[in-house]
Backbone as numpy.savetxt, mean C-alpha at the origin, in Angstrom:
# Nx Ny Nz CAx CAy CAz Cx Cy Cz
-7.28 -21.52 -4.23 -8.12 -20.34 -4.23 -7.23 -19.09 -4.23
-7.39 -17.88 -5.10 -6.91 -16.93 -5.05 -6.60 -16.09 -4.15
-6.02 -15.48 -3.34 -5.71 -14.51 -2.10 -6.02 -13.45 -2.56
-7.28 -13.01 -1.67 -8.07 -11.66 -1.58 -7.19 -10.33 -1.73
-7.55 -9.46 -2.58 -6.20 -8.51 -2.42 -6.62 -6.80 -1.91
-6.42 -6.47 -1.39 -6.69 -5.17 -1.13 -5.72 -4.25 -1.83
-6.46 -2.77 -2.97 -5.88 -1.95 -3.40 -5.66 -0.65 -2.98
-4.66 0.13 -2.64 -4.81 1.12 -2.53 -3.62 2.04 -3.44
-4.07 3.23 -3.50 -3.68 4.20 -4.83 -3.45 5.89 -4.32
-2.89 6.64 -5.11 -3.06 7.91 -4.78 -4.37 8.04 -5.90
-5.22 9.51 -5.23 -6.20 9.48 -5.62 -6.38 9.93 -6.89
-5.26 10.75 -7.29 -4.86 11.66 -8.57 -4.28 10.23 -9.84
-4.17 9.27 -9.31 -3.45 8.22 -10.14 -5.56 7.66 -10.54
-6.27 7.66 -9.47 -7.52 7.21 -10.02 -8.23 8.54 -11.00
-8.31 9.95 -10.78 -9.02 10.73 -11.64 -8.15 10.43 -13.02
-6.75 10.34 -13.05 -6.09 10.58 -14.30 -6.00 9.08 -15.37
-6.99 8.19 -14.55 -7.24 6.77 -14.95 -6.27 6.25 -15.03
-5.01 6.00 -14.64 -4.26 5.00 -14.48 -4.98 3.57 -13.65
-5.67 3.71 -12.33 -5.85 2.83 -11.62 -7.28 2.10 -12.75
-7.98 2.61 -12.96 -8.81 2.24 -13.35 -8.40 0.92 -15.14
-7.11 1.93 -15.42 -6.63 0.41 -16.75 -6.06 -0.06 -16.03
-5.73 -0.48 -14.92 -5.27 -1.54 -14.44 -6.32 -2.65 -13.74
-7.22 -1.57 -13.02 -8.39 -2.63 -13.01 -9.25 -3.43 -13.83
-8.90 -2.46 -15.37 -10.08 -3.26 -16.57 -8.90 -4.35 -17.21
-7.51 -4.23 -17.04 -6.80 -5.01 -17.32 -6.57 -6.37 -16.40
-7.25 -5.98 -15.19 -7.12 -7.27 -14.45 -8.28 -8.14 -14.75
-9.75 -7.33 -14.58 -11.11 -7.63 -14.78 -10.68 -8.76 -15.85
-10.35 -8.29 -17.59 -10.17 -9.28 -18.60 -9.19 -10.32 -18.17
-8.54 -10.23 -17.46 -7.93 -11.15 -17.10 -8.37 -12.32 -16.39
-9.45 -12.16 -15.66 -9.93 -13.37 -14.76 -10.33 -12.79 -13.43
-9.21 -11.74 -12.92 -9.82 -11.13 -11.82 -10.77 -9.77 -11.30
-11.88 -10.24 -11.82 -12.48 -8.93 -11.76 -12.73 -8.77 -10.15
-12.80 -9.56 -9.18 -13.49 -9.40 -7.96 -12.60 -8.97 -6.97
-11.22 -8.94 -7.48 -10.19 -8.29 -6.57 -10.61 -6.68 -5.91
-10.06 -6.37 -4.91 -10.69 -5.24 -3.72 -10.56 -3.74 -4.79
-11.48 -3.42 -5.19 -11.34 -2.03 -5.70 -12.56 -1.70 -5.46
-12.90 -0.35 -5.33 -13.85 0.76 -4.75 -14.03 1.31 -5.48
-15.35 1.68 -5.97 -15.38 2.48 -7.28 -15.14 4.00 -6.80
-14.98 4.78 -7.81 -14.09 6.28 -7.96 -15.03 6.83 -6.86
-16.56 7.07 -6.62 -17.65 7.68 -6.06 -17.17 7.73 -4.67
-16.62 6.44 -4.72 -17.01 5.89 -2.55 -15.53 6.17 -2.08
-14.37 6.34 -3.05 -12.97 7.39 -2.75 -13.30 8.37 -2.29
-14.50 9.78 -3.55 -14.64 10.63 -3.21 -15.04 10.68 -2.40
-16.46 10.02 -2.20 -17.45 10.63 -0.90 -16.23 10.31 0.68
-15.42 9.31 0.58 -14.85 8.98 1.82 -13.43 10.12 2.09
-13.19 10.11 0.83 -12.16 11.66 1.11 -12.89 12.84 1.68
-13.75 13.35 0.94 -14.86 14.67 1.31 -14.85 14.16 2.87
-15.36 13.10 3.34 -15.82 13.12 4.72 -15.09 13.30 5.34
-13.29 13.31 5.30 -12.41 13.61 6.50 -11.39 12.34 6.54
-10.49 12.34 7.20 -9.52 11.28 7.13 -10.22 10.07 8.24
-11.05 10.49 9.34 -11.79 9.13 9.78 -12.68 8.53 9.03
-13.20 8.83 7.76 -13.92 8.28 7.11 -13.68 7.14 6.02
-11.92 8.19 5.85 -11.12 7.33 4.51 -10.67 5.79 5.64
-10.24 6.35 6.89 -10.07 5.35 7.49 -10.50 3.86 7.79
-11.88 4.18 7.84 -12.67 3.33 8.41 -12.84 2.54 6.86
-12.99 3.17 5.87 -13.68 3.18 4.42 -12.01 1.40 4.52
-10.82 2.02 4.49 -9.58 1.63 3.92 -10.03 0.00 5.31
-9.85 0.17 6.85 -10.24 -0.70 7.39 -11.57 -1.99 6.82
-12.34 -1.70 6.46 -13.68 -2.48 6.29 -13.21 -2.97 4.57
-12.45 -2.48 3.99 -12.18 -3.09 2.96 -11.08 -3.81 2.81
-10.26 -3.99 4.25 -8.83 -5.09 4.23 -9.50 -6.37 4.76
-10.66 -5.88 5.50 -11.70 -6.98 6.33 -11.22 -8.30 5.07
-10.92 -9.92 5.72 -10.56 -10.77 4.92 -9.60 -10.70 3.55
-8.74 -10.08 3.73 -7.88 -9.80 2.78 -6.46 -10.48 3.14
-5.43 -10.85 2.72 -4.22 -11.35 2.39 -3.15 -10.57 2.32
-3.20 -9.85 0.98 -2.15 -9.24 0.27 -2.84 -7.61 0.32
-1.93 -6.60 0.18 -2.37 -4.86 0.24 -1.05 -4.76 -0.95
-2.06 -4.43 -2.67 -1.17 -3.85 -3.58 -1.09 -2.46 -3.69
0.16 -1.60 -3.13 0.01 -0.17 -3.73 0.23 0.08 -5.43
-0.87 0.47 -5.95 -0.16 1.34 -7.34 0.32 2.58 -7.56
1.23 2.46 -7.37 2.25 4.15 -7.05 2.42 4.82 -8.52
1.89 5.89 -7.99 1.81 6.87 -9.21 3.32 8.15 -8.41
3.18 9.06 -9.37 4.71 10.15 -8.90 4.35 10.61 -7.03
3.03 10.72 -6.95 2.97 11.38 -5.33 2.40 10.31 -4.56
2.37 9.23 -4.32 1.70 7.69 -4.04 2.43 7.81 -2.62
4.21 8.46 -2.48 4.44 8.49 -1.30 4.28 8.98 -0.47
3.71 10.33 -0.67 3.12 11.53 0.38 2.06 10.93 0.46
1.16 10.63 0.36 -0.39 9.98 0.43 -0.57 8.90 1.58
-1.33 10.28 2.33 -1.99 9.89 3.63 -2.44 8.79 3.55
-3.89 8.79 3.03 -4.41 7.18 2.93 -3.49 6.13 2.73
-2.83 6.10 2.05 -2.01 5.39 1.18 -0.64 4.33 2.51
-0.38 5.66 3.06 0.39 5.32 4.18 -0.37 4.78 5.50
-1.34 5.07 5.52 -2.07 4.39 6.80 -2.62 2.80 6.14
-3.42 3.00 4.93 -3.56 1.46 4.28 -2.17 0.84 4.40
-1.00 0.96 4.09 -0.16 0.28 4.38 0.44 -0.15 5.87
0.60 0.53 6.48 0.47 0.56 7.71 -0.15 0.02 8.58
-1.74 -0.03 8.41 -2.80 -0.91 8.94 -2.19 -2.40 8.43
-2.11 -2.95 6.99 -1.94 -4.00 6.33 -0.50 -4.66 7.23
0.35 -3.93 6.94 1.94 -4.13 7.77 1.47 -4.98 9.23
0.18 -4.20 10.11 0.33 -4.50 11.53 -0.42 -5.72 11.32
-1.82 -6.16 10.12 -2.40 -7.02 10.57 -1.54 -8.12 9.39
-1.11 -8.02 8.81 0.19 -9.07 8.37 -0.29 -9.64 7.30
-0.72 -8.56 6.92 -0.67 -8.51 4.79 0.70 -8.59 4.34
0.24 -9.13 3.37 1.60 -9.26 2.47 1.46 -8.11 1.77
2.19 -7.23 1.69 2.92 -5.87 0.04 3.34 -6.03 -0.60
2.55 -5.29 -1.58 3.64 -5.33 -2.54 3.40 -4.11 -3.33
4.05 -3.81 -4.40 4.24 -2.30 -4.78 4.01 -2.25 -6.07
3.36 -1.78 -7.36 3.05 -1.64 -8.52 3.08 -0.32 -8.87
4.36 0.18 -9.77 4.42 1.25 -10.30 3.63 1.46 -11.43
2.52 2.12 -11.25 1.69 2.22 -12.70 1.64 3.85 -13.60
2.99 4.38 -13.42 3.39 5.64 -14.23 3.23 5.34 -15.49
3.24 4.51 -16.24 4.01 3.78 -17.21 2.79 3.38 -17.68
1.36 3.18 -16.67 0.15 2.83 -17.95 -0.14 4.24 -18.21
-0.61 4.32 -19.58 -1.30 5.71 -20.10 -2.70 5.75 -19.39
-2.07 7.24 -19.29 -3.30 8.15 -18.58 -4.51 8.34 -19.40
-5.43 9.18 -19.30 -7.17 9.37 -20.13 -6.20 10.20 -21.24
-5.45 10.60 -21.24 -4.74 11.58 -22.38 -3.86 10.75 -23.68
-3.44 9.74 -22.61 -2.61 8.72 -23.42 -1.14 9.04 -23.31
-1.14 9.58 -21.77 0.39 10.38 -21.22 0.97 9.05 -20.45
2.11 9.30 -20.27 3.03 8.58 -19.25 3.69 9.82 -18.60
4.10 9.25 -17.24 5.38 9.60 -16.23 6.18 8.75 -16.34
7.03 9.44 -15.59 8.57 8.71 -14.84 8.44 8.04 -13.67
8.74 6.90 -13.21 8.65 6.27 -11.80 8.51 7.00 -10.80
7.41 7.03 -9.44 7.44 7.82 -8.83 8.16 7.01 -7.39
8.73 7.70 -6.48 9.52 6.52 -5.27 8.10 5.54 -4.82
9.49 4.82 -3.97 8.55 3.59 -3.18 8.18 4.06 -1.84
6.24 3.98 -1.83 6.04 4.34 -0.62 7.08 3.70 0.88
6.83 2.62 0.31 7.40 1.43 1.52 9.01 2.03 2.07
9.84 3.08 1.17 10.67 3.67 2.07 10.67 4.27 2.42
9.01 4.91 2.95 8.83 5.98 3.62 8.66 5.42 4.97
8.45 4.47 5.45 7.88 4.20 6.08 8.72 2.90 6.81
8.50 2.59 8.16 9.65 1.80 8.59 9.03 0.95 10.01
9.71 0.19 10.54 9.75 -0.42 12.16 10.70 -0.62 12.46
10.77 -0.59 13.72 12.06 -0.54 14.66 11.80 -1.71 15.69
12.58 -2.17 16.36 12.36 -3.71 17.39 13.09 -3.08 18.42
12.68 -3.31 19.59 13.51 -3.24 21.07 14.24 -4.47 20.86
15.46 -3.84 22.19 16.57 -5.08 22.11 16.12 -6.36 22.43
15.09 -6.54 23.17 14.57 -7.83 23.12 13.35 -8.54 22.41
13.02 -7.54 21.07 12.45 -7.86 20.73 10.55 -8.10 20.79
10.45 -7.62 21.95 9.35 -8.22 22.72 8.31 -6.81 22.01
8.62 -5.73 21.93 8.17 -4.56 21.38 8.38 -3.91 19.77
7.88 -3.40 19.15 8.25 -2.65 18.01 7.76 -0.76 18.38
8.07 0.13 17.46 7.17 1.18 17.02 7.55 1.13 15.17
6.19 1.75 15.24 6.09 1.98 13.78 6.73 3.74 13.17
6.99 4.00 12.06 8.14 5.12 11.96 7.47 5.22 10.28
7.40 6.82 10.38 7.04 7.35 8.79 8.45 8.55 8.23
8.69 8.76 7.32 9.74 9.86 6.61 8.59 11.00 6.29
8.51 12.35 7.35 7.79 13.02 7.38 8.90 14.59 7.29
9.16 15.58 5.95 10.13 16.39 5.53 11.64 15.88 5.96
11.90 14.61 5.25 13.34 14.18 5.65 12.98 14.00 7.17
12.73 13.70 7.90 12.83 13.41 9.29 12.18 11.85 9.67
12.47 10.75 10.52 11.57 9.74 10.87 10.57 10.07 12.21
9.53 10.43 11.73 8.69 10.45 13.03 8.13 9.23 13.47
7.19 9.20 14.68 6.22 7.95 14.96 5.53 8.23 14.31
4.87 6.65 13.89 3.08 6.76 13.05 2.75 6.12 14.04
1.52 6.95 14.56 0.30 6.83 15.86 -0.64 6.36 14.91
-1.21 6.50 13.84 -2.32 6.68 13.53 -3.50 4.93 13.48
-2.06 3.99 13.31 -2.82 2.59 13.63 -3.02 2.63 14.71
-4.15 1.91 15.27 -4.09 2.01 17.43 -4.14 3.01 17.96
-4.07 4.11 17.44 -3.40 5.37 18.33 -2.26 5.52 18.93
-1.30 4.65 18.63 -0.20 4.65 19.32 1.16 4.23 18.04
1.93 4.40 18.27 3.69 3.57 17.59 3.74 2.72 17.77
3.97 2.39 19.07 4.46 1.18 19.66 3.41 0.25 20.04
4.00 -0.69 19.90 3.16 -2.39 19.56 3.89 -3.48 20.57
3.03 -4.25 20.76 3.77 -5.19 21.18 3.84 -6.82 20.16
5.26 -7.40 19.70 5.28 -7.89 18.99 4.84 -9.63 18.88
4.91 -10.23 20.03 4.56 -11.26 20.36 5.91 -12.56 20.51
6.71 -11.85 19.96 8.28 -12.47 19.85 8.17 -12.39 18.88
9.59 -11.64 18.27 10.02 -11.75 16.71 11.82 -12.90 17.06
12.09 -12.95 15.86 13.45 -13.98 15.69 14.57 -12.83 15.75
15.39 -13.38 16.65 16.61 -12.66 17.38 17.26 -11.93 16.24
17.50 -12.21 15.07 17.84 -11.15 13.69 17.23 -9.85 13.93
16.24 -9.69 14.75 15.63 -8.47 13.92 15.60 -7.31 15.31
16.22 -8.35 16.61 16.01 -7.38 18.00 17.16 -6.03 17.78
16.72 -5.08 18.17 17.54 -3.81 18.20 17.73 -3.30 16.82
17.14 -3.37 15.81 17.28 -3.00 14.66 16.30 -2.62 14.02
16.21 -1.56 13.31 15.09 -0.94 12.36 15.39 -0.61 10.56
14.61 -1.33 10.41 13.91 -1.48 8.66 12.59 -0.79 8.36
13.03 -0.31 6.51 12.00 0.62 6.18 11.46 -0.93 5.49
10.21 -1.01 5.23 9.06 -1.48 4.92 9.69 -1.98 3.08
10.17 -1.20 2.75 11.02 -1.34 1.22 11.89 -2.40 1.13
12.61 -3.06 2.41 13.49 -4.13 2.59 12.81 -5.23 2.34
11.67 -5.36 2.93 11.08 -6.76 2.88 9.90 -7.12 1.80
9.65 -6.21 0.60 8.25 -6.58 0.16 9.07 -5.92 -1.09
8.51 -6.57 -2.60 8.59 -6.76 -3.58 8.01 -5.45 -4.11
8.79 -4.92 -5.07 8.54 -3.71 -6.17 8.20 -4.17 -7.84
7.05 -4.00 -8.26 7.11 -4.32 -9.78 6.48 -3.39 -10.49
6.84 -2.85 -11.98 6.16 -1.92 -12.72 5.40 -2.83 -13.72
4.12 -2.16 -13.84 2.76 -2.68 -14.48 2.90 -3.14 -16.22
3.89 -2.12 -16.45 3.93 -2.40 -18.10 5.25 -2.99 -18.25
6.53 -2.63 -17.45 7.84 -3.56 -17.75 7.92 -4.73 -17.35
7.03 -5.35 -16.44 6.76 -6.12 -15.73 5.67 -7.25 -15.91
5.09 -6.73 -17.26 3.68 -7.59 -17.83 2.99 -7.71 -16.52
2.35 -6.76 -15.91 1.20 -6.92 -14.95 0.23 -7.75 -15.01
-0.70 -7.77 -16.43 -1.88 -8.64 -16.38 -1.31 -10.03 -16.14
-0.37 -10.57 -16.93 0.08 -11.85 -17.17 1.11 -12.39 -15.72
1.39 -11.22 -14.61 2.63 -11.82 -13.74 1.49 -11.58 -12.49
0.45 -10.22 -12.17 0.09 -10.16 -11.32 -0.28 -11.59 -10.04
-0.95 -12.63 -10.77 -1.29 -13.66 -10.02 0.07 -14.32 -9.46
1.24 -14.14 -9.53 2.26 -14.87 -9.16 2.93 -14.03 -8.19
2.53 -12.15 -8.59 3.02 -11.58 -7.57 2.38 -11.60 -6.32
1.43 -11.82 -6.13 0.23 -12.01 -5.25 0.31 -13.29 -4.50
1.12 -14.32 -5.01 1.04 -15.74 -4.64 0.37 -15.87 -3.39
């Protein structure tokens, strides 16, 4: 059986239709039922405030597996974007990253690669491991991200002695692929495994 996937996007990558040929390119493909939200229930959940996008991004990881970002040029500043990952990170989704600069826009434009959210964003382990906090790249600086739980810091349940006293951005451990160099329709199901 396929692993449920949760999408999330910058929102400017959905008006300028990138996200959307990637969804009609998956649809023909076999997967039409994978997690996408139509354009309406973005807007109305943006308009309502960031607890709305919240809750909106929560209730749609509900039974999910995998959290694919499609990173467009500003995918890394993007609030939502960073809390969907973030949420996914704590409840132990798998990531992964899809640069979709590279599908044509409603114009029939391309960009240039935009960075990887996932090195914005990071965890850190106490020396024994027993704890983490979670860590965002906010103007060159690493702050805490409160915004899962209300809090940074977590407790981890025991992680493997490799990882006590040491902190990794989110980019170390989860896979990067672009949509068109990468044959998306034809590789997606394997990136997803």
């Amino acid at each position: 059986m396929a692993k449920r996937v949760f999408f999330t996007f910058d929102y400017r990558d959905l008006i300028e239709g990138r996200v959307e040929a990637v969804r009609q390119q998956l649809a023909s493909s076999g997967h039409g039922s994978l997690g996408f939200f139509e354009p309406s229930a973005w807007a109305h959940a943006r308009g309502a405030g960031d607890a709305a996008l919240m809750r909106m991004i929560d209730t749609g990881l509900a039974r999910t597996a995998v959290t694919c970002a499609l990173v467009g040029s500003e995918t890394y500043r993007d609030a939502g974007v960073r809390y969907a990952l973030m949420r996914s990170y704590r409840r132990g989704n798998a990531l992964i990253v899809v640069h979709v600069n590279h599908v044509k826009d409603r114009k029939g434009g391309i960009k240039s690669t935009g960075p990887n959210p996932l090195a914005y964003l990071g965890v850190s382990y106490s020396e024994n491991g027993e704890s983490a906090n979670l860590w965002e790249m906010d103007e060159e600086e690493w702050k805490p991200y409160t915004l899962v739980d209300g809090k940074a810091t977590y407790q981890t349940g025991g992680i493997m002695a490799q990882y006590w006293g040491k902190s990794f951005t989110l980019s170390q451990w989860y896979p990067e692929h672009n949509w068109v160099a990468d044959d998306g329709p034809q590789s997606f199901e394997r990136w997803v495994g």
